[in-house]
C-alpha positions, 0 to 999 in steps of 0.5 A: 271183662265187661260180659258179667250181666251175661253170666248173672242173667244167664239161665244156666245159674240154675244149675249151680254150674262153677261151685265145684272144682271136680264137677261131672255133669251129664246131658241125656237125651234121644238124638237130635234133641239139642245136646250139643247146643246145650254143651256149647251154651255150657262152654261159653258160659265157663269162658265168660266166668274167666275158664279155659275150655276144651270142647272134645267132639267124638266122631265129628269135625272142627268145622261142624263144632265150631259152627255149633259156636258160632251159631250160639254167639249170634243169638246171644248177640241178638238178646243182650246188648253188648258193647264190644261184640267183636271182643266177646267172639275174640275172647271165646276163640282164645280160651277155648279149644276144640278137640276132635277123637275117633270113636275108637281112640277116646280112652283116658290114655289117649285124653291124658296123652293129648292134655298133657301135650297142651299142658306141658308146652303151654298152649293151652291149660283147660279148666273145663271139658266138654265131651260130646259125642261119648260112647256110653253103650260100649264103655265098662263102669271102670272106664268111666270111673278111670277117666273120672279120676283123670279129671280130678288128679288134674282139677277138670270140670267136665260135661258129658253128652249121652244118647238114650234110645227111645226102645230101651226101657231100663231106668236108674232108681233116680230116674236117669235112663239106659244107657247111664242107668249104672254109672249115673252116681259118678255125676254132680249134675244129670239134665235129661232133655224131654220134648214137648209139643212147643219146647224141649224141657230140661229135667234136672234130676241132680244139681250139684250133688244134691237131688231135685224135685221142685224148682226153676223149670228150663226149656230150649227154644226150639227155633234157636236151641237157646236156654229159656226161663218157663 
């Protein structure tokens, strides 16, 4: 593909991403704090490592998320060097998919429904969702669990965004906050986004299955939303 420095330089290594078939990983944190842009960093990172993905806003327009991408590539475009930059925007719209759900209508049913409509015709087969915007105060753990094992009859990675609220003290014994507080064993990988007065710091409290304590520290830049090495 020519784009493999992306990938090898890539901060995101640090999260083990792509050494699991099945999976789940989880980003947490108050609105506002750079959630989708973390997905969309995510997304593309799986494109460039030759995967299809499906990025499925709840509650927001195709516009709105593809914007989100188009902002992102530019800003890679300005830190790397890359010879071919209209081949890199080129091979992001090709194998990647954007898919938009009413808050009400995401259930496993309806997601099952619509991959296989793309799946079956062959216009699209995923190897990754993204799934931002996911209702995680209203949900049952057996929904979640249903959707869960839609993902691996069907060998999909999936990342999910949660919003946590800044009143609601309840906490995992991992240490991962309401509303996922009873659901974070079903994810691989959990990342809560914590501000600071300069950056917003990416907390790994589980990478790929295994807990975390010391390790590589990650930011995001505020002016940019871009992944940063501290």
């Amino acid at each position: 593909m020519g784009f493999e420095p992306l990938v090898n330089k890539n901060p995101l290594r640090v999260l083990k991403i792509g050494q699991n078939n099945k999976q789940m990983g989880l980003i947490m944190a108050r609105a506002g704090l750079g959630k989708t842009a973390l997905l969309v960093q995510i997304a593309l990172d799986a494109i460039l490592r030759g995967n299809n993905v499906i990025h499925i806003s709840v509650g927001e327009s195709i516009d709105k998320t593809k914007m989100w991408y188009d902002d992102i590539l530019q800003f890679i475009l300005q830190d790397a060097v890359v010879d071919n930059p209209h081949e890199l925007i080129e091979m992001v719209q090709q194998h990647r998919l954007i898919m938009t759900f009413k808050e009400s209508a995401f259930s496993r049913a309806r997601l099952e429904e619509r991959l296989n409509d793309l799946i079956l015709q062959d216009i699209f087969k995923p190897n990754c969702l993204v799934v931002d915007g996911f209702d995680f105060d209203s949900p049952n753990r057996d929904g979640l669990e249903d959707i869960k094992d839609l993902l691996d009859s069907m060998n999909l990675k999936a990342w999910f965004s949660a919003v946590s609220h800044r009143n609601d003290d309840r906490i995992s014994p991992a240490g991962v906050p309401a509303p996922c507080h009873e659901v974070d064993d079903l994810f691989d990988t959990i990342v809560l986004l914590k501000p600071e007065p300069d950056h917003i710091q990416l907390d790994i409290i589980r990478n790929n299955g295994e807990n975390t304590e010391d390790g590589e520290v990650l930011f995001l830049d505020p002016a940019t939303m871009m992944v940063k090495k501290s």
